[in-house]
Residue frames as a rotation matrix with the C-alpha (Angstrom) as fourth column:
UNK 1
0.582 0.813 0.000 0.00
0.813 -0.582 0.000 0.00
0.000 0.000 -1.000 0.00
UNK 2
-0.256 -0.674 0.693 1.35
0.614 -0.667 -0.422 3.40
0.747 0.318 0.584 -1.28
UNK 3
0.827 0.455 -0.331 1.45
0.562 -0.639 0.525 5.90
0.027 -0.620 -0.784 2.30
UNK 4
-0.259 -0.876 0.406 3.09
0.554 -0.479 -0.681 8.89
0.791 0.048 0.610 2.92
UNK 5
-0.434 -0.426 -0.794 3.94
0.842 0.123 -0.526 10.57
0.321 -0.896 0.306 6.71
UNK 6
-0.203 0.628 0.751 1.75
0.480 -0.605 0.636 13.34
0.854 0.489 -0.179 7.16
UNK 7
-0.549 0.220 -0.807 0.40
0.655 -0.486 -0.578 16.15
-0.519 -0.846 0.122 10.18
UNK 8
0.274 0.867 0.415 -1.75
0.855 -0.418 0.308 18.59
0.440 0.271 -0.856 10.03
UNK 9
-0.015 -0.205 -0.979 -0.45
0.985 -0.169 0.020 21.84
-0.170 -0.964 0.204 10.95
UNK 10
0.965 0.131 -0.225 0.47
0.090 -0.979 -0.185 26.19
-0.245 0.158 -0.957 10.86
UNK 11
0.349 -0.779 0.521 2.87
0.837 0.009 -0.547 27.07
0.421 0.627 0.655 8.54
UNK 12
0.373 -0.587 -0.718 5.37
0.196 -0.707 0.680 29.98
-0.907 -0.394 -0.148 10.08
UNK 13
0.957 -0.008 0.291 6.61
0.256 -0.452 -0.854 32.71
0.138 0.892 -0.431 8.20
UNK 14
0.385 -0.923 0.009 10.47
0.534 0.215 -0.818 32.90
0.753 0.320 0.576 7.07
UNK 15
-0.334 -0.671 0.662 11.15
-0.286 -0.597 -0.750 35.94
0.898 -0.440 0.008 9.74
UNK 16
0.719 0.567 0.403 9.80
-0.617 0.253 0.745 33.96
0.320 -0.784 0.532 12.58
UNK 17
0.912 -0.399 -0.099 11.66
0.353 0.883 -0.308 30.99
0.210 0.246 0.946 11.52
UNK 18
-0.277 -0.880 0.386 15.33
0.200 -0.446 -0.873 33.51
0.940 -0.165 0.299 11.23
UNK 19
-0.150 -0.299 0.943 14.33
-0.712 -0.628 -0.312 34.67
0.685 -0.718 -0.118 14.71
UNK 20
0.932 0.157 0.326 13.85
-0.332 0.728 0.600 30.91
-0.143 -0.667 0.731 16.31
UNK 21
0.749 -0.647 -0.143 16.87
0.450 0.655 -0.607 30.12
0.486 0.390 0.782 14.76
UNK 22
-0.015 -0.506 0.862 18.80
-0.523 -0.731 -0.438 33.39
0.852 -0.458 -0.254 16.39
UNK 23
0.613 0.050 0.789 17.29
-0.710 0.473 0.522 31.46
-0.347 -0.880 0.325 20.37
UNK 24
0.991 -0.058 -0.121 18.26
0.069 0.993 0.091 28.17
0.115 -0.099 0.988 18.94
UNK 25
0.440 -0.866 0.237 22.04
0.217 -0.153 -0.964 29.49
0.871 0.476 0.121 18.22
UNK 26
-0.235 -0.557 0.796 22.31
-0.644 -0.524 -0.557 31.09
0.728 -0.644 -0.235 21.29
UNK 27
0.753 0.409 0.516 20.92
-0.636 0.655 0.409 27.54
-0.171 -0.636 0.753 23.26
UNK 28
0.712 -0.587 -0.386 23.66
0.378 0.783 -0.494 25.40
0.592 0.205 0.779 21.43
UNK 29
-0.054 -0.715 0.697 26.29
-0.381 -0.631 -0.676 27.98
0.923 -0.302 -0.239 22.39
UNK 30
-0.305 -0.256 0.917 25.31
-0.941 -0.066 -0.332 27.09
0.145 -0.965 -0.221 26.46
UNK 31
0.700 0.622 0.351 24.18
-0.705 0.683 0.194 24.05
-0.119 -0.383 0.916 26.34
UNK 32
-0.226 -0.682 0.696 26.55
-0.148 0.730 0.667 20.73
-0.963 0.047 -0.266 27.20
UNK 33
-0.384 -0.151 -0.911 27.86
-0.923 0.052 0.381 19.61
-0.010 0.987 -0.160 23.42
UNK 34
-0.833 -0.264 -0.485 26.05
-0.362 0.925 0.118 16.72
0.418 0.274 -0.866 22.51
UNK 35
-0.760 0.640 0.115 23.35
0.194 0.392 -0.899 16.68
-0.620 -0.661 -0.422 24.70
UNK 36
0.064 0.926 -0.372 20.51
-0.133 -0.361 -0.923 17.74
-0.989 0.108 0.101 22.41
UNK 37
-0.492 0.447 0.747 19.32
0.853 0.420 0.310 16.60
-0.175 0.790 -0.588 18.87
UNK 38
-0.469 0.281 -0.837 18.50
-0.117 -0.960 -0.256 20.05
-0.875 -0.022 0.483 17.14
UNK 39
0.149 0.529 0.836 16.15
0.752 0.489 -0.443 20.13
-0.642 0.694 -0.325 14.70
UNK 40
-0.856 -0.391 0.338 16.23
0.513 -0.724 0.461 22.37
0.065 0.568 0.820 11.41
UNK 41
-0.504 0.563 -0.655 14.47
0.061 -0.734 -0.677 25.50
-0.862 -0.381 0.335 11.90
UNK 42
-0.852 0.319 -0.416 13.03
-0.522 -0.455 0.721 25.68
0.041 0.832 0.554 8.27
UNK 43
-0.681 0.540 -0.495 11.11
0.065 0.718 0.693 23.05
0.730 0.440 -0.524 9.34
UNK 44
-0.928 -0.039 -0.371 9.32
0.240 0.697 -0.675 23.66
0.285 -0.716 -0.638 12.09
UNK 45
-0.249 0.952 0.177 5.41
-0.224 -0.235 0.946 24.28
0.942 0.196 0.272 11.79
UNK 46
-0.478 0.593 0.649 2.54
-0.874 -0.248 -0.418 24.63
-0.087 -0.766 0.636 14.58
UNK 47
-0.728 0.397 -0.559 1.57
0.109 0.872 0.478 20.62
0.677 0.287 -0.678 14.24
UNK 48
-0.351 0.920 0.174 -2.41
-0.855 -0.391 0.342 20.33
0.383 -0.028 0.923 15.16
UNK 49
0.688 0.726 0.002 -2.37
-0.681 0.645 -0.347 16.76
-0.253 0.238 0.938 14.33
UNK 50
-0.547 -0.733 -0.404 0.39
-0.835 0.448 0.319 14.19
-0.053 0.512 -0.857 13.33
UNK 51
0.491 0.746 -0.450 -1.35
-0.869 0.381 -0.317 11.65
-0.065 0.547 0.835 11.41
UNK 52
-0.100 -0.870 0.483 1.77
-0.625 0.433 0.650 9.24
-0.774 -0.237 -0.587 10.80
UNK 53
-1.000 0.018 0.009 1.60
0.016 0.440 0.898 6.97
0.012 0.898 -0.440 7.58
UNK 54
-0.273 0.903 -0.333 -1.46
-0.463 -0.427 -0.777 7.80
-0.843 -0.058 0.534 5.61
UNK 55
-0.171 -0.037 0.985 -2.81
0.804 0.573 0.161 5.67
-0.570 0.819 -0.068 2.61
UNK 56
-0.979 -0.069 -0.194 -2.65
-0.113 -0.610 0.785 7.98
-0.172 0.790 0.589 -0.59
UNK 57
-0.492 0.867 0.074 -5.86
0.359 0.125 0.925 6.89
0.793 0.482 -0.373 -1.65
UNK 58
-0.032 0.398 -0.917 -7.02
0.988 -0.128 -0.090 8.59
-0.153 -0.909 -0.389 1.86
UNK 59
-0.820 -0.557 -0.132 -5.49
0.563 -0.826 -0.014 11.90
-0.102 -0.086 0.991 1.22
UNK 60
-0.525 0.776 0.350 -8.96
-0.005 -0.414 0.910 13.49
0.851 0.476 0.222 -0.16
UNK 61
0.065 0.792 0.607 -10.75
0.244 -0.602 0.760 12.71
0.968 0.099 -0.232 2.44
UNK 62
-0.469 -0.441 -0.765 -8.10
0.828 -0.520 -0.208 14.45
-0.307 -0.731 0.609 4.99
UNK 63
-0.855 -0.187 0.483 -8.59
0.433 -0.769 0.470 17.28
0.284 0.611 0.739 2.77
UNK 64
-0.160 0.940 0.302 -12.52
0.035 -0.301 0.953 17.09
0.986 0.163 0.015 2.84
UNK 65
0.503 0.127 -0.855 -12.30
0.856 0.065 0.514 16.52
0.121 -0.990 -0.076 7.18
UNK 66
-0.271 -0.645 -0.715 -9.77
0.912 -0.409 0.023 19.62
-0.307 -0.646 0.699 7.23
UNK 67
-0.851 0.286 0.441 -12.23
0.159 -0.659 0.735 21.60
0.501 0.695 0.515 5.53
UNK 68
0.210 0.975 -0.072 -14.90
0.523 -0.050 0.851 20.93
0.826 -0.217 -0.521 7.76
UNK 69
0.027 -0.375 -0.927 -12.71
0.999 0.049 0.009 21.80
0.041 -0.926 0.376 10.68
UNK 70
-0.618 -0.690 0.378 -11.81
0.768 -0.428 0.476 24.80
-0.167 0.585 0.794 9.04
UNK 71
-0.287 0.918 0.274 -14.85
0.584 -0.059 0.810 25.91
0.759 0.393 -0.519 8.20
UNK 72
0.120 0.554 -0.824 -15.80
0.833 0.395 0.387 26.73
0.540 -0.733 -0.414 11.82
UNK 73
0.240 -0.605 -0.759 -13.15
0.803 -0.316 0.505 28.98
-0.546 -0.731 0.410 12.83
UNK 74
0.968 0.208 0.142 -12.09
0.249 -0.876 -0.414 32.24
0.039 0.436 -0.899 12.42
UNK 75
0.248 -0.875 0.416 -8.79
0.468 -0.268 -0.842 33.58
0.848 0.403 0.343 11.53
UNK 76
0.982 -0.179 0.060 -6.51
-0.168 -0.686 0.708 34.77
-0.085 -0.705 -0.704 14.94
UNK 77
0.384 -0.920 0.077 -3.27
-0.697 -0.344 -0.630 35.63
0.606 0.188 -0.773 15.96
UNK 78
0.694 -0.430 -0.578 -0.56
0.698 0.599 0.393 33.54
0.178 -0.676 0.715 17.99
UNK 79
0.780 -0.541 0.313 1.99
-0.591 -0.802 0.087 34.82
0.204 -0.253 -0.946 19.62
UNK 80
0.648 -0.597 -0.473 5.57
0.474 0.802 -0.363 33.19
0.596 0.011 0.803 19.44
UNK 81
-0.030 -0.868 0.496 8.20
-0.367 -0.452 -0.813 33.65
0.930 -0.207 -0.305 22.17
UNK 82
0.577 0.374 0.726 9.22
-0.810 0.143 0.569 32.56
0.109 -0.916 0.386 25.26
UNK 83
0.115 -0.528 -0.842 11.51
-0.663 0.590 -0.461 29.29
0.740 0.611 -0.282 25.70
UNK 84
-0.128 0.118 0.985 11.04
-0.972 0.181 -0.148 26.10
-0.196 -0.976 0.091 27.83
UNK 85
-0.680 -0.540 -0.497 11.25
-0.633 0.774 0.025 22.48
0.371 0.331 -0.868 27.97
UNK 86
0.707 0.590 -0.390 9.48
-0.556 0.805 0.208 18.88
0.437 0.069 0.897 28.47
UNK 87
0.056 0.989 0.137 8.20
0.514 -0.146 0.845 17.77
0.856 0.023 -0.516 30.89
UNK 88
0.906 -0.160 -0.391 10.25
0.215 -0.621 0.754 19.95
-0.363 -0.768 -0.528 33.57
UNK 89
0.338 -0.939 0.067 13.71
-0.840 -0.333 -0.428 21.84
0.424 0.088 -0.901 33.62
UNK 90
0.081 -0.607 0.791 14.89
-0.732 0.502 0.460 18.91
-0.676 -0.616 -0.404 36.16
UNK 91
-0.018 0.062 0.998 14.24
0.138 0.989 -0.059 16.52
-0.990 0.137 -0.026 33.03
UNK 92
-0.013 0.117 -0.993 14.26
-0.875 -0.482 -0.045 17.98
-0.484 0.868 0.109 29.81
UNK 93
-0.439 -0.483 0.758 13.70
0.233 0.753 0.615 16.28
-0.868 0.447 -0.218 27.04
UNK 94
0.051 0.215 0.975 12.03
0.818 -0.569 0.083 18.42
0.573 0.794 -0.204 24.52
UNK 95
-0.480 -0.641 -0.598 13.29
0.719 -0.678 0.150 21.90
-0.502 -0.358 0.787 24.00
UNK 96
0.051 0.784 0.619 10.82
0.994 -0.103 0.048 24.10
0.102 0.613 -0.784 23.02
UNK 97
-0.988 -0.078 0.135 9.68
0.117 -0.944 0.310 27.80
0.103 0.322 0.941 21.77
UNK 98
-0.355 0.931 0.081 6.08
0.381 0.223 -0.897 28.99
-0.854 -0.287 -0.434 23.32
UNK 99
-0.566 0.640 0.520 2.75
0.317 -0.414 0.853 29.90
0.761 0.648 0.032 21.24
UNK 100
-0.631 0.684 -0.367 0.19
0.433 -0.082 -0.898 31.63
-0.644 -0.725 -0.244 23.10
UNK 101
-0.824 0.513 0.242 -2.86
0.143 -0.224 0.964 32.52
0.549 0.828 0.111 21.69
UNK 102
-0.900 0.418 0.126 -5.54
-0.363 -0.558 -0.746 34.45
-0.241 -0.717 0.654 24.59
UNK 103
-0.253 0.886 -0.388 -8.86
-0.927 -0.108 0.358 34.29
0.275 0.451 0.849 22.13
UNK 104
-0.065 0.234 0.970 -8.87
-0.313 0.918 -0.243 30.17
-0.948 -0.319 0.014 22.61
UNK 105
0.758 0.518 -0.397 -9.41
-0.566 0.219 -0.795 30.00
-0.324 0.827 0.459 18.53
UNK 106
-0.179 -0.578 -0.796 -6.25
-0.734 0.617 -0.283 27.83
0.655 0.534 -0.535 18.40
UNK 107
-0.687 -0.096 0.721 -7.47
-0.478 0.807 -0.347 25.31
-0.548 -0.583 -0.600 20.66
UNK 108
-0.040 0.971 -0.234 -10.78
-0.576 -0.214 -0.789 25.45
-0.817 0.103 0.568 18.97
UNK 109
0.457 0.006 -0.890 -9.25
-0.882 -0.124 -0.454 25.09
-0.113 0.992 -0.051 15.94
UNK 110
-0.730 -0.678 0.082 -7.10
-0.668 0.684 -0.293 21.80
0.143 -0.269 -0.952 17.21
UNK 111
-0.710 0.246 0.660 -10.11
-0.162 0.855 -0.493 20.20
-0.686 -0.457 -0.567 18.53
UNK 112
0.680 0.668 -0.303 -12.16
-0.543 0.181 -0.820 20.65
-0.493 0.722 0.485 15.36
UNK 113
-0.131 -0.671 -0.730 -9.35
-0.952 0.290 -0.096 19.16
0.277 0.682 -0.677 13.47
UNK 114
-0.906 -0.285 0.313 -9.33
-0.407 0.793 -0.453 16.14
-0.119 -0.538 -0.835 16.12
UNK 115
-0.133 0.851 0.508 -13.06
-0.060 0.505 -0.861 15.54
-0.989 -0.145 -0.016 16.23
UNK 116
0.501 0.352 -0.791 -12.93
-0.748 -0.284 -0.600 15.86
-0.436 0.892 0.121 12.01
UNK 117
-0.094 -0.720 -0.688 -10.07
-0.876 0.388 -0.287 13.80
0.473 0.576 -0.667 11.28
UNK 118
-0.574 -0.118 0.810 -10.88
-0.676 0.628 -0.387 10.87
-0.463 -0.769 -0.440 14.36
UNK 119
0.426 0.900 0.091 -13.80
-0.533 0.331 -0.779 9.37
-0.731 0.284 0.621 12.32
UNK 120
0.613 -0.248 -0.750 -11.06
-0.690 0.295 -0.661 8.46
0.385 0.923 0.010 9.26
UNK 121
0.802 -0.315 -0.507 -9.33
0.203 0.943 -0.265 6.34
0.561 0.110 0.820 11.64
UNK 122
-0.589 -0.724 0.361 -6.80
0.301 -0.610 -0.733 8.96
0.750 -0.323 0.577 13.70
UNK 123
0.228 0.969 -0.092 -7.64
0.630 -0.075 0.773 9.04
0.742 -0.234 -0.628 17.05
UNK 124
0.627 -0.411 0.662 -7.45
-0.605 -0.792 0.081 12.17
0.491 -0.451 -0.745 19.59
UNK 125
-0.392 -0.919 0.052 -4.05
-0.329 0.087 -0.940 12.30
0.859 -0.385 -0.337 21.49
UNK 126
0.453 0.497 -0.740 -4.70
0.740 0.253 0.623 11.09
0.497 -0.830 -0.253 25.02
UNK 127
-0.304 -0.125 -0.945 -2.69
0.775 -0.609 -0.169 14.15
-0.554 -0.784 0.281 26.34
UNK 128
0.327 0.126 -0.937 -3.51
0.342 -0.940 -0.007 17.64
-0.881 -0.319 -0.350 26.43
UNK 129
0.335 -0.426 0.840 -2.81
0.720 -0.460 -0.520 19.86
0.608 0.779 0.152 23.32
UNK 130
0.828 -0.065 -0.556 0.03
0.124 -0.947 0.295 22.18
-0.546 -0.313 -0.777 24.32
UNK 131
0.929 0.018 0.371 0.82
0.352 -0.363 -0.863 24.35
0.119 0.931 -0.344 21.66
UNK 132
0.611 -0.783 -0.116 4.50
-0.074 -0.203 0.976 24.68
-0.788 -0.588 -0.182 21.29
UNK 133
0.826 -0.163 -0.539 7.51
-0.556 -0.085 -0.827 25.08
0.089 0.983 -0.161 18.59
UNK 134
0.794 -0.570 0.209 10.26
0.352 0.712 0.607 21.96
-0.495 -0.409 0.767 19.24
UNK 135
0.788 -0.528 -0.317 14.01
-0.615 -0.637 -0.465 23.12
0.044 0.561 -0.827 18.79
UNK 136
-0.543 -0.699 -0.465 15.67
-0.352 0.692 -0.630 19.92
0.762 -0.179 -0.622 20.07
UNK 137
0.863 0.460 0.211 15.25
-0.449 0.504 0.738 16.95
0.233 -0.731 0.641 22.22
UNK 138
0.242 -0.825 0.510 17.80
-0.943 -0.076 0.324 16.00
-0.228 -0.560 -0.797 24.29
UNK 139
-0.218 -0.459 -0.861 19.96
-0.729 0.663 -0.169 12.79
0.649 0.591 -0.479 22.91
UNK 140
0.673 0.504 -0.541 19.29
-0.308 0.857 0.414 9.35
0.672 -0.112 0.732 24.03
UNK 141
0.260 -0.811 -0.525 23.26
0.855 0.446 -0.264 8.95
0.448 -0.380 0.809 25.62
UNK 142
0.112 -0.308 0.945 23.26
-0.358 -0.899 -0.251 12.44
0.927 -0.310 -0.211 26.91
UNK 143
-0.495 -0.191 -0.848 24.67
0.428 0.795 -0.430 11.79
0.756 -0.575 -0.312 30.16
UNK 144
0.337 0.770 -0.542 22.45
0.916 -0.135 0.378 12.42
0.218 -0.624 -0.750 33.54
UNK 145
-0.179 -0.226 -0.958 24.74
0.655 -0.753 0.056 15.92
-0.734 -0.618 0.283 34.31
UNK 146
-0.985 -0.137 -0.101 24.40
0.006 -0.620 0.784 17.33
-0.170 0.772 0.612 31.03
UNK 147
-0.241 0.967 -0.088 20.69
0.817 0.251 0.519 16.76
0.524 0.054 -0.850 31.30
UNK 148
-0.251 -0.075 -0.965 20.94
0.760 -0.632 -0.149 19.03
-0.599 -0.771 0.216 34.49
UNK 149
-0.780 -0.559 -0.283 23.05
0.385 -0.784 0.487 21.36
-0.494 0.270 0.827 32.72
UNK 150
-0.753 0.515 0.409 20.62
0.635 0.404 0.659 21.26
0.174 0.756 -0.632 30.22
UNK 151
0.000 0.988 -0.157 17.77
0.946 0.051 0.320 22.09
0.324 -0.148 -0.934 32.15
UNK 152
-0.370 -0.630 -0.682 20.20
0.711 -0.665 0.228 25.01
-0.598 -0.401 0.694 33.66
UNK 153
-0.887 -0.238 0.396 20.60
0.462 -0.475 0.749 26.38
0.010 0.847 0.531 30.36
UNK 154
-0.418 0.857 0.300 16.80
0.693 0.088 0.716 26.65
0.587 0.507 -0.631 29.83
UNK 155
0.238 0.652 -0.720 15.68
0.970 -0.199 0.141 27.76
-0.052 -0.732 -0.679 33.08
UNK 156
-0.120 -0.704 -0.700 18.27
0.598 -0.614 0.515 30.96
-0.792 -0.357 0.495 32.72
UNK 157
-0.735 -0.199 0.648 17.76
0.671 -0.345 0.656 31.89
0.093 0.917 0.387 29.02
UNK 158
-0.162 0.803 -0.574 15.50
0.125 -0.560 -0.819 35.02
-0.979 -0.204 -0.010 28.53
UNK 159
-0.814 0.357 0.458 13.55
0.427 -0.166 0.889 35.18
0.393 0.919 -0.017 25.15
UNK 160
-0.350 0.865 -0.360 11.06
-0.271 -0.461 -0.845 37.65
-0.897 -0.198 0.396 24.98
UNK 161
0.560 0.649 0.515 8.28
0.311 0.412 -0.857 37.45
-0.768 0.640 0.029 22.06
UNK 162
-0.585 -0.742 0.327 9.70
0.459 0.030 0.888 36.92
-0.669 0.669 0.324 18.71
UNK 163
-0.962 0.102 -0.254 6.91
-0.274 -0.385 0.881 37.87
-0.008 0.917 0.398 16.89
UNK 164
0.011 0.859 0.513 2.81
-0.307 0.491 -0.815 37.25
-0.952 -0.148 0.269 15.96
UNK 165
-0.991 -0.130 0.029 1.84
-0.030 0.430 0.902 35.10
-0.130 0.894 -0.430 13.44
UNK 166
-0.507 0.670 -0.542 -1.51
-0.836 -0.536 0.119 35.29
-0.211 0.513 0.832 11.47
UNK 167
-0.861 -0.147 0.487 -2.91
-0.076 0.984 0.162 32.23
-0.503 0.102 -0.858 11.32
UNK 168
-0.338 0.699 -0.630 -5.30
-0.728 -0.619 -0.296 32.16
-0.596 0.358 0.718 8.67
UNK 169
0.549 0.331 -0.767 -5.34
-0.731 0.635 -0.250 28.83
0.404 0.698 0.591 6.93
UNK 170
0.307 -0.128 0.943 -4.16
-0.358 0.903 0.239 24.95
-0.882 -0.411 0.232 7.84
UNK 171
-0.061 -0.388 -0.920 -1.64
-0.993 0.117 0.016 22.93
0.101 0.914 -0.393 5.74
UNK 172
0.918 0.023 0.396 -1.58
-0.090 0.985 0.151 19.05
-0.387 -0.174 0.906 5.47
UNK 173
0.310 -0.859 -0.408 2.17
-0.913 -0.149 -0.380 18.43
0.266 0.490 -0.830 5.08
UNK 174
0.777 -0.412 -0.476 4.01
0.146 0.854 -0.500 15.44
0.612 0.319 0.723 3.50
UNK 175
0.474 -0.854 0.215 7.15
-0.871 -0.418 0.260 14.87
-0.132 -0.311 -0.941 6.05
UNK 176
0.756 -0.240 -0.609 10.16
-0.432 0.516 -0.739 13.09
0.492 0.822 0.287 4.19
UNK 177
0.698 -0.715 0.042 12.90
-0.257 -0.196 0.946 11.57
-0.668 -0.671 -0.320 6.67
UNK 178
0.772 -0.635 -0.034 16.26
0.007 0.061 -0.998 11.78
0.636 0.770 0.052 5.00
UNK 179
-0.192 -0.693 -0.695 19.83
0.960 0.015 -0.280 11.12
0.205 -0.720 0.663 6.61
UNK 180
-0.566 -0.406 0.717 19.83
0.462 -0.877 -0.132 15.21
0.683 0.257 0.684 6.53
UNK 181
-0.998 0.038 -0.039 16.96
-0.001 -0.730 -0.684 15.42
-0.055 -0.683 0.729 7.92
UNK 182
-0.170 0.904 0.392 13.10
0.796 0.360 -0.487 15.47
-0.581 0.229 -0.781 7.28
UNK 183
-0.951 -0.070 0.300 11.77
0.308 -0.238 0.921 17.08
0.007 0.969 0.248 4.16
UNK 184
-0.452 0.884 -0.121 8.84
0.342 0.046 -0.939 19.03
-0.824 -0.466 -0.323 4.46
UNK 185
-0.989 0.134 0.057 6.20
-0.035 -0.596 0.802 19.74
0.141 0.791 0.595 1.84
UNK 186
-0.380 0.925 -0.004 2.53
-0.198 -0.085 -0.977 20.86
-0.904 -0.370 0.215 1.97
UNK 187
-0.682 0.423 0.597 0.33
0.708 0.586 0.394 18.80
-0.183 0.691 -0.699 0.01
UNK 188
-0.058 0.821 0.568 -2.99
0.440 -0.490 0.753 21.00
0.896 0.293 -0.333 0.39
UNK 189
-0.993 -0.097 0.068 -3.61
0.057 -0.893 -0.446 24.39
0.104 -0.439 0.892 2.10
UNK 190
-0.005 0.995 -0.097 -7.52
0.992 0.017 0.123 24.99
0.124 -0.096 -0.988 3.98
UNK 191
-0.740 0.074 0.668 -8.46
-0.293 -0.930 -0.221 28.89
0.605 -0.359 0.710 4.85
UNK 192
-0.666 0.438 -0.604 -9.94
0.725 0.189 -0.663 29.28
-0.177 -0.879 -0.443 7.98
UNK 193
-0.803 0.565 0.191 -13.41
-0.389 -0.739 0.549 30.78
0.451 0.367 0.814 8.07
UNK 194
-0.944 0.272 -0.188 -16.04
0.245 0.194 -0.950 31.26
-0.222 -0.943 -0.250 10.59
């Protein structure tokens, strides 16, 4: 059967993206070498939904479920800044970049996605949606002090807001893993409308 890797998520715009990268640059810099598994900033979207091998012959009706979701909601803002970690500083293991978003229309918009897309066979997360931008997860052999350190690093860094983003439409994106890295490409684009 022909599938390809797939989420549901908000696409970020290039001068967000240059100004997560600026935090991430200045996290390697203090953080123990080695201890963290950075991801590439070009890639990193507002994921709603991660779907995980999808049959092609399915893909339509994602499309026609992320339209209904879609449908519902109205266009708001997020706010991006802020910098903190999974599931505590004393443990890190995902390094992250906040979203906040006051109105509730990105939760809204998350759980219409979930209650649209669950029916094809994708069912809701059992935890919580919290909305975050991953810059690294700490390595598998990192060793238990550099974990600390780690958590150091975080707890100390100050990032104020980078920036607001417009969220105004939902992308289904194709994600490719390659040695380099994953490969991202958006298959089909929804506009949000209330």
């Amino acid at each position: 059967m022909n599938t390809l890797r797939t989420f549901i998520a908000i696409e970020l715009p290039a001068e967000i993206l240059r100004l997560m990268e600026q935090v991430q640059a200045q996290l390697k810099t203090a953080a123990p070498p080695r201890s963290v598994r950075w991801v590439r900033v070009e890639g990193i979207h507002l994921t709603l939904k991660f779907l995980g091998q999808v049959p092609v012959s399915q893909l339509d009706a994602i499309t026609r479920a992320m339209s209904a979701a879609a449908h519902g909601v109205a266009p708001f803002t997020v706010t991006i800044g802020g910098v903190g970690c999974f599931p505590s500083p004393k443990r890190p293991r995902v390094v992250w970049i906040g979203v906040a978003e006051p109105t509730g229309g990105l939760n809204s918009l998350q759980r219409a996605v979930e209650s649209a897309i669950s029916p094809l066979g994708y069912p809701p997360e059992d935890r919580g949606f919290q909305p975050h931008l991953t810059l690294g997860r700490a390595a598998r052999d990192a060793a238990p002090d550099d974990i600390k350190r780690l958590g150091e690093v975080i707890t100390a860094i100050q990032v104020g807001t980078l920036g607001q983003v417009a969220a105004s439409e939902i992308a289904l994106i194709k994600s490719d893993l390659k040695p380099a890295g994953a490969e991202y490409t958006a298959l089909q684009r929804v506009h949000l409308k209330s």
